[in-house]
Structures are given as structure tokens and as C-alpha cells.
N, C-alpha and C positions, 0 to 999 in steps of 0.2 A: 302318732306322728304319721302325716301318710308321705308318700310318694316324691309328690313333690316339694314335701320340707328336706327330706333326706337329701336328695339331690341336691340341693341350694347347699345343706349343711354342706355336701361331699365336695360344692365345686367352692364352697368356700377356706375349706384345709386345703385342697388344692391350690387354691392361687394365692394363702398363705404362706403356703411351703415354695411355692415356684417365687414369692419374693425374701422370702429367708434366704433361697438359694443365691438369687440376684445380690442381693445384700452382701452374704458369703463372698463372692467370687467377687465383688466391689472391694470387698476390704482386703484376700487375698493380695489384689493388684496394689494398692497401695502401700501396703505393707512391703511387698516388690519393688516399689518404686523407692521408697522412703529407706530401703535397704542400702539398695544401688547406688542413692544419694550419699548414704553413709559412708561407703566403701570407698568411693569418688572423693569426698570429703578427706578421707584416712589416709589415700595413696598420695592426692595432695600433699598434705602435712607431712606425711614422710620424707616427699620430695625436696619440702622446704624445709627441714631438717640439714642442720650444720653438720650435723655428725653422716648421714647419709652422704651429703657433698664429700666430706672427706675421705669418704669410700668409694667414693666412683675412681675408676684408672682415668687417667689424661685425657684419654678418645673420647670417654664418657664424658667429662666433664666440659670439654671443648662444645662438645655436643649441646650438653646442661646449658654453656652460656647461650648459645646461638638461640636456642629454644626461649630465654628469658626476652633476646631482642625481639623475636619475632613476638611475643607476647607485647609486647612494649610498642607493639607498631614501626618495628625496621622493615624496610625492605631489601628485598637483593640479599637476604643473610641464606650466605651457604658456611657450611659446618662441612668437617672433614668429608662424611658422607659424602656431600656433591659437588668434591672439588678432586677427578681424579688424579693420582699419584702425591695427595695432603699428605704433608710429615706434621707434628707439631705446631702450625703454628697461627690453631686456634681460627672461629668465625671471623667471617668479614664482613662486615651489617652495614648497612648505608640508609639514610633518611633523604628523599627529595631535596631538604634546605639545606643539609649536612651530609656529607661522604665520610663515613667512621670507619676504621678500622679498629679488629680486636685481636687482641692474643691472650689468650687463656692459659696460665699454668696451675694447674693443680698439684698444691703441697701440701706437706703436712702443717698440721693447727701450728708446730712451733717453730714451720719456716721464717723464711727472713728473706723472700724475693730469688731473684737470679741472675747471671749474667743472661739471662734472656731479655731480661731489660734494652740491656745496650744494642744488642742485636735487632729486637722490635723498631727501637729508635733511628736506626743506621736503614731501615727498611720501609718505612711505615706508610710516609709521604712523598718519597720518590717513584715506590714499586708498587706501592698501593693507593696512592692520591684521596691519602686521607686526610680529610680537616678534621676530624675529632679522631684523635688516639688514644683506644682505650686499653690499658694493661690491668686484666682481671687475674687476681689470684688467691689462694685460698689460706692464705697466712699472713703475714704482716708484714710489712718491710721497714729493710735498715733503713736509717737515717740518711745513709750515703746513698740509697738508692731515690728517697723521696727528693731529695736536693738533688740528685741527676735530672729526676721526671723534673721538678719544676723550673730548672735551667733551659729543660729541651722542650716544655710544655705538651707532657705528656700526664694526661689524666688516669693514675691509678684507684684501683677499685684493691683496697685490699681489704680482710674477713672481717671488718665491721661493716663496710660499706657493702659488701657482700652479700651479708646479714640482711641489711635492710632490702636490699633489691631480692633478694632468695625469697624475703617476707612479703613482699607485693609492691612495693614504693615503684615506681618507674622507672626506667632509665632517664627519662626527659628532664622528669623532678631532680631526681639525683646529678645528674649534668647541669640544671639550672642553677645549683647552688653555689657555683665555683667552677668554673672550667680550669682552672691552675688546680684546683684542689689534689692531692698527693699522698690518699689515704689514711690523713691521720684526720683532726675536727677544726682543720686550721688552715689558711693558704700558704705556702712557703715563697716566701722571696729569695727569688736567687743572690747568691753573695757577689759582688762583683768585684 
């Protein structure tokens, strides 16, 4: 072999190793990427886990809705966070066609609502000029409280309706289906 076949040989493992390497560090990245995705992926699903909701404290949770509106395309939504001296009483999300108010309470799975109902309601549309009232909460309500909402026409979201909006549904979807709606799979007509 003389001289210059060695050469050719040598510059040829060369520049098969220098794309082994390329290759290498190709598939590195992706596997970085396709990780990242995973993990993204994971802390999602946690997120939208019912059982996670149930562990968040109040603040959190308050937080938790605001974050859904803004995903939903609300504007103007401030969460405790950016409302200084917030007590309890949950995001304030407003849409250009629609001015919503929210109150968010966080219970447990085998609550049954609260007098924070009546409160929201005595509050909602005078102090907050809202046309969509929404009462989010993480348990179910009495009977006595959904005949309140639907007398005062107040749209309850309780933990199935939850459910579906925690799972990706929309707010807009879930609001189009019934604006009287009151938590359960049904409209309520008030009794007069």
C-alpha cells in the first residue's frame, strides 16, 4: 500500500468518526428534548389531577382557577397575587363580550358548598359588574345551594364540571352549554 492509499485510508476513519460523533451528539439532543417533553407532559397531568386540586390550600387553588381563565382566553384575570390586600375571594376574569366574575373555594371531595355562596351573590354584580358569575368549587353542592344559584342566576362549576374544565374543555364550551346551569347535568328552574 504506498503513501497515498494510507492517507485516503486515515482521512477516511476520520471523517467517519467525526460523523459517528455528529450522529452522537444528534441523538444526545433529542433524547434531551423528547425527555423535557416527557417531564412537561407529566407535571401537566399532575396538574390536572383531581386529587392534586384537592391538595392545593385556598391561595393555591384561587390561583389554580385564574390560571385555567387565562388559558381559556380571559382577560383582565388577576388572582390574589395581583390584587394587593386579596382575602379569599378568588380570580376576577373578564372576556371583551362578557365581564365574569369568579370565586373560587377550595373543599374537600365530600364538601357540599358554603355560605360563601350568598355572599358572592350579594357581591358579584353590584361591586364587581359582572355579567357571568362564576362559583368554582371543588366538591359538590347541596341541593339548597344549586336552587339558590339558579334563582339568582349564578353559574356553578362544581367537581364534575371541574373535572372537565381541569381536563382541557374550555371555559367558553362549558359556559355555552347552559348559562343557568348549577352544577349538576340538568338546568334548574327556580320554583316560584
Amino acid at each position: 500500500m504506498g503513501t497515498g492509499t494510507v492517507v485516503l485510508v486515515a482521512l477516511a476513519v476520520l471523517s467517519a468518526a467525526g460523523m459517528v460523533g455528529v450522529l452522537i451528539r444528534a441523538g444526545r439532543r433529542e433524547a434531551e428534548a423528547e425527555k423535557a417533553r416527557l417531564a412537561e407532559q407529566a407535571r401537566v397531568q399532575a396538574v390536572r389531577s383531581m386529587e392534586t386540586v384537592w391538595a392545593m390550600a385556598s391561595r393555591e387553588f384561587e390561583e389554580y382557577v385564574a390560571e385555567l381563565c387565562r388559558r381559556d382566553g380571559c382577560t383582565e384575570v388577576r388572582g390574589c397575587r395581583e390584587r394587593p390586600g386579596c382575602r379569599r375571594d378568588g380570580p376576577a376574569a373578564g372576556r371583551p363580550e362578557a365581564r365574569g366574575a369568579v370565586q373560587a373555594l377550595r373543599e374537600a371531595p365530600h364538601g357540599r358548598g358554603s355560605p360563601d355562596l350568598q355572599k358572592f351573590n350579594g357581591t358579584v354584580r353590584d361591586e364587581h359588574g359582572a355579567d357571568v358569575p362564576l362559583f368554582v368549587a371543588s366538591c359538590k353542592f347541596t341541593k339548597q345551594a344549586r336552587a339558590f344559584a339558579a334563582r339568582h342566576g349564578l353559574m356553578l362549576f362544581d367537581v364534575d364540571l371541574l373535572g372537565f374544565w381541569n381536563s382541557g374543555t374550555t371555559l367558553t364550551t362549558l359556559l355555552d352549554l347552559d348559562i343557568g346551569r348549577s352544577g349538576t347535568n340538568r338546568k334548574l328552574i327556580p320554583d316560584n
